[in-house]
N, C-alpha and C positions, 0 to 999 in steps of 0.2 A: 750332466745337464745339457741340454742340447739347446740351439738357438732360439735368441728370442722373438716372440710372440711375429711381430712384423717383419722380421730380419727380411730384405728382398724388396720389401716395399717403400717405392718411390713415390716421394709427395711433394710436391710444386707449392709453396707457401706465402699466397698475395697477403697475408693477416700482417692486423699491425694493431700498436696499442693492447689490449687486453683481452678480448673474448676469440678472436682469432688463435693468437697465440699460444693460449692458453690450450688450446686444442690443439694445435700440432705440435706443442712441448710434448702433451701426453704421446702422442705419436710417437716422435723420437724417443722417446722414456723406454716405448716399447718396441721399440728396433726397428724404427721406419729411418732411411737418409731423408731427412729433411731439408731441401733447398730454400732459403728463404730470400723473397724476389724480394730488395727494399730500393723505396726510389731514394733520388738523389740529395731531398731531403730528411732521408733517414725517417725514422720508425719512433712515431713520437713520444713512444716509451723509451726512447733513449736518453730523454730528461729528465725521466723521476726518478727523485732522488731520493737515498743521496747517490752522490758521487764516490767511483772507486778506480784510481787508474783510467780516468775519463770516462768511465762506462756506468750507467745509471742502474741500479738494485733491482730499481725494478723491469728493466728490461732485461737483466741478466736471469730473473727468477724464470720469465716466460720464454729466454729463448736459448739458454746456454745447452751447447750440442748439436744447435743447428749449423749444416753450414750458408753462406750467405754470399746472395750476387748482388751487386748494388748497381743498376742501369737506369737509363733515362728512357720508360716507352713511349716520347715523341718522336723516337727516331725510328725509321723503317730498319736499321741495321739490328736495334736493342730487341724490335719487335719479332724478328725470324729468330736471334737467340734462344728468345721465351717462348715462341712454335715451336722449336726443335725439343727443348723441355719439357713441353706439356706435351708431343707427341709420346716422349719414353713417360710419359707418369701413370700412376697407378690411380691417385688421388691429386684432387687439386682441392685447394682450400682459401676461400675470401673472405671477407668480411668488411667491405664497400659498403656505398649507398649502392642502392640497386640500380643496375646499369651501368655501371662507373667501369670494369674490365671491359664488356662488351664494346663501347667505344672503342676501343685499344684492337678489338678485334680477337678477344679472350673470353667471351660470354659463355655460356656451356654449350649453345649451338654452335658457334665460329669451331671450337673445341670438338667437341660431339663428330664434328665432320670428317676431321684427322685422327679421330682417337676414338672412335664411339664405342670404348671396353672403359673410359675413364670413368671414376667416381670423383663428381664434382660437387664439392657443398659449401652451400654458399650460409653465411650467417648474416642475419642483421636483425634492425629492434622490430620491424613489422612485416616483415615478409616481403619478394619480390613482385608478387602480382596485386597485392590490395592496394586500396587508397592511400594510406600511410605509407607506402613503401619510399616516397619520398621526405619523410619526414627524419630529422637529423635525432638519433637515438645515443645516448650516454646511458650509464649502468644506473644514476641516479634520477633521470629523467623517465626510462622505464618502471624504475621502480613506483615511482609517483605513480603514473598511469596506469598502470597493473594491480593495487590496492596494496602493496606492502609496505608505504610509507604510510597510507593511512593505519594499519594495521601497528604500526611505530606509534603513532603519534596516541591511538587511544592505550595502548598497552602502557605506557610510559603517563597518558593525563598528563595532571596538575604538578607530576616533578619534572616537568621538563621547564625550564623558563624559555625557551621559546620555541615554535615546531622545529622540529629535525628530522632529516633522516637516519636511515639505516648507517653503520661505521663500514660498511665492507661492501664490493661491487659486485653483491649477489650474482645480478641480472649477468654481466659480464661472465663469470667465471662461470655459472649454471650452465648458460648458451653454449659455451666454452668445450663443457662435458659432453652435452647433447649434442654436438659436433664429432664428438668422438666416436659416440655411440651411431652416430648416423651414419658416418664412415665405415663400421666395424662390420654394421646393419648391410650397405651398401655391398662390400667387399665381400660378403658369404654370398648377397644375392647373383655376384658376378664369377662366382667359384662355382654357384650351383647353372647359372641358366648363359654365360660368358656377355651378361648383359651392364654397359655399365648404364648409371642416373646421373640424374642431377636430383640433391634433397637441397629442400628451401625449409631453414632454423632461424626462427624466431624468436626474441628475446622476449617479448610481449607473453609471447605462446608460454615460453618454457617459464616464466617468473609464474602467470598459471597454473600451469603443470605442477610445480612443486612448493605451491603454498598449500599445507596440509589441510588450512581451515578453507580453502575457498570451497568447497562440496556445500560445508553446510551454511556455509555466507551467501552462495547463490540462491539456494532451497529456501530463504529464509524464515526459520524456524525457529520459535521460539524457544528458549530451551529452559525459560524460566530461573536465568540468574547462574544455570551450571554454565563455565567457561567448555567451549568446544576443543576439537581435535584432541582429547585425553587431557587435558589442561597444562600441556607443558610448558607452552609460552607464561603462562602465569607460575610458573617455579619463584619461589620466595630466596632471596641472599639472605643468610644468616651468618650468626658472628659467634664461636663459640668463647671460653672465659680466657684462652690462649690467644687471642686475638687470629686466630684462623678462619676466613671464611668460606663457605663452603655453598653451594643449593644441593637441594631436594628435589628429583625429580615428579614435577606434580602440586598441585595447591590443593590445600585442604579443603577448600572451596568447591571442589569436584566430588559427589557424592560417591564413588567407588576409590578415591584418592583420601577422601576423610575418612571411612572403614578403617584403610589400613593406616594412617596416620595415629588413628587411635591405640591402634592393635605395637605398632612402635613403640609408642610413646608409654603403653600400657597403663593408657587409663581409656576406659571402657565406660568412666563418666559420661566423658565427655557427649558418647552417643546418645545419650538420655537428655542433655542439656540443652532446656527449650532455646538458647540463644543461637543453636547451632543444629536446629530440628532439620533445615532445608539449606537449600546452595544461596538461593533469594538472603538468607537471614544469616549464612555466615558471612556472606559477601557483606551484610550491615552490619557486623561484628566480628569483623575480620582482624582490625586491632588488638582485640582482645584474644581471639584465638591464635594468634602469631604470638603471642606473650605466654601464652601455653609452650605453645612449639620450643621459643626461646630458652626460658626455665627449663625446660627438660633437657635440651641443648649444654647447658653450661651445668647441668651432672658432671657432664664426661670430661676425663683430663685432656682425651687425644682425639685426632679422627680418627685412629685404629679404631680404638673402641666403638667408637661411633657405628664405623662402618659395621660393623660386625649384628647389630640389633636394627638396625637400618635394613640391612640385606635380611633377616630374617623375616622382613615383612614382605620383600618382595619388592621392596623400593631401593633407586639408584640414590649416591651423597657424592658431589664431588665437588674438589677444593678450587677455589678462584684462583687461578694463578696467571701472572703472565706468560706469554709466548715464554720469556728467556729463562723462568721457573721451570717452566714445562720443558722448557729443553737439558735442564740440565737433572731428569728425572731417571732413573733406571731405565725405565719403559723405554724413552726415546735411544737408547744404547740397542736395547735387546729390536727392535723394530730396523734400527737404521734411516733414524727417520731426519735427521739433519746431516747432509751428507756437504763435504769440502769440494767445493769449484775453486778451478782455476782464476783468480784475479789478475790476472797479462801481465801481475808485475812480480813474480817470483813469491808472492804469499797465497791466500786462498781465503773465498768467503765461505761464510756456513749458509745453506739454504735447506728447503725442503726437500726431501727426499721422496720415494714411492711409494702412495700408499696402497701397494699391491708385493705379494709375496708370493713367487707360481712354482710348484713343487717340480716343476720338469723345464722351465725353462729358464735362462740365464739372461739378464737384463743390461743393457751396456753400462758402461761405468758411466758417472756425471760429466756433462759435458762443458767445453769453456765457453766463454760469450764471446760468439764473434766480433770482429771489428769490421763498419759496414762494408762490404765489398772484400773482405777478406780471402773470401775462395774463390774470385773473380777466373782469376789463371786455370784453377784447380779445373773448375767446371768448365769454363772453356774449351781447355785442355779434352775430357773427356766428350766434349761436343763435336772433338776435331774441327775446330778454328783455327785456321792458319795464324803463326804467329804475329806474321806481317799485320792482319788484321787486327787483331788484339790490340797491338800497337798504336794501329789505327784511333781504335775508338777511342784509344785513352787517351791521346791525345787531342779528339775532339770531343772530352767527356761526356760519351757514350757510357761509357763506364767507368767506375771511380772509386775509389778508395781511401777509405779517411777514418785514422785510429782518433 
């Protein structure tokens, strides 16, 4: 096996909280050294919890592996540290309100000047140069303004008792990815032409980007009662007689989704049965046709079986499980997909592992979560700072250090 994918590549890390992060985890995952600049009020994912050895879960998820310098940039001393930094990096990665480095005298132009081979990308909810770029963005705050909370709110109706969002911070994490890809994007175009950029990622953009139905939400077209995008949002929970639940990928509601649902279920009635002639008229007798589905369901003793006459139609069955079900499943063995971190205190937590598997290269082991300012010295060190200094700062917390 030969080394992994980024081995070599130096990344300067102003991210904090969640969609940053979560982008230069992937980095390090694939063999980038991660520096990660946290200020002196730390990285406000270092509060969410829970708690392990003082260190918050969910800041261990997005940042274990990195290492970490903890400085104050109002001081002119903290700010030639992070010039000397950004001079050796390959990548640099934020995820500010827009403008908020540049102050500091780290904008991609300030940067650009000493470095103009760097790839710099910057994340936020609206972009650096439009009207909104001042606007304060959260992953639930985007989602609202993007259509995916509205898109919650009708898919769920009259069983919600009161609107809700989304459980998970899409917007965050997506942004997150497309960060990666921008990077990745960046780095070949600086291998082939020795040019570096700056890309400007949008959470607004990318919650667009990959909401499957917005195409035909925008076009608006009537579709006559068929649900859009292949109708998977509308997949049905079922229960079969073992108390196992399981969905279907697809509602019968969707006229090439009832075909095969009939062809499953093998009754071929059903296509002849005026209550269910169109998508308009199962959708008004959809009750009744989920009672279909049901019954046929609680035949079977197992989901083997199930699966087996399910997959002959050409349709997906899979079983509702929690995360800690799902982990404790074969699959998750043979994948390696919950791998053991370091917990700082002689135990280890379980977390996600990679969901990528590369036949020729070899991917570093899991990494531990730093404590902030951790590699303070290390990095230093390699910056050739006199010790004297060092000393210096730390004792006018310039730089600092706090498990």
């Amino acid at each position: 096996m030969s080394a992994a994918p980024l081995e070599g590549v130096r990344v300067v890390d102003f991210t904090r909280v969640l969609a940053g992060p979560h982008c230069t985890k992937a980095l390090r995952d694939l063999g980038a050294d991660v520096i990660k600049i946290e200020p002196p009020s730390g990285d406000l994912g270092r509060v969410g919890l829970p708690y392990v050895s003082g260190i918050g879960l969910y800041y261990v998820q997005q940042n274990a592996g990195k290492r970490n310098l903890s400085l104050d940039l109002n001081y002119p001393e903290a700010r030639e540290i992070v010039t000397r930094l950004c001079r050796e990096a390959d990548v640099i990665v934020e995820n500010f309100r827009p403008g908020t480095l540049a102050r500091f005298g780290f904008g991609y132009e300030h940067v650009k000047a000493f470095n103009p081979s760097v790839v710099y990308v910057s994340l936020s909810g609206y972009g650096q140069s439009t009207s909104w770029k001042n606007r304060p963005a959260f992953a639930p705050t985007v989602q609202a303004e993007t259509g995916l909370t509205a898109i919650v709110q009708e898919h769920f109706g009259e069983a919600l008792s009161e609107p809700r969002g989304d459980s998970c911070s899409h917007a965050d994490v997506y942004t997150g990815l497309q960060g990666v890809i921008a990077v990745l994007a960046a780095l070949q175009h600086r291998n082939r032409t020795g040019e570096g950029q700056h890309v400007d990622v949008s959470m607004a953009a990318t919650m667009l980007s990959v909401n499957e139905r917005a195409g035909a939400l925008l076009s608006e077209i009537d579709t006559y009662g068929e649900p859009i995008a292949l109708s998977a949002n509308e997949s049905h929970i079922y229960e079969m007689a073992d108390g196992t639940q399981l969905t279907i990928a697809g509602s019968p509601i969707y006229s090439p989704m009832f075909t095969r649902f009939c062809a499953m279920m093998r009754r071929s009635d059903l296509l002849t049965d005026p209550r269910y002639a169109t998508a308009k008229l199962r959708r008004e007798n959809l009750t009744s046709l989920l009672t279909e589905v049901r019954a046929w369901l609680a035949t079977f003793a197992n989901l083997e079986q199930l699966q087996a006459q399910v997959s002959e139609s050409g349709l997906a069955v899979g079983r509702v499980r929690t995360v800690n079900e799902f982990a404790r499943s074969d699959w998750i063995k043979e994948w390696n997909a919950v791998v053991e971190v370091d917990d700082r205190n002689g135990g280890s937590l379980r977390m996600p592992g990679n969901p990528w598997i590369f036949s020729s290269s070899e991917l570093p082991a899991p990494g531990a979560p730093a404590y902030q300012g951790e590699h303070n010295e290390e990095i230093l060190n390699e910056l050739r700072i006199p010790q004297e200094r060092v000393r210096d700062m730390q004792q006018k917390n310039i730089i600092l250090s706090r498990r």
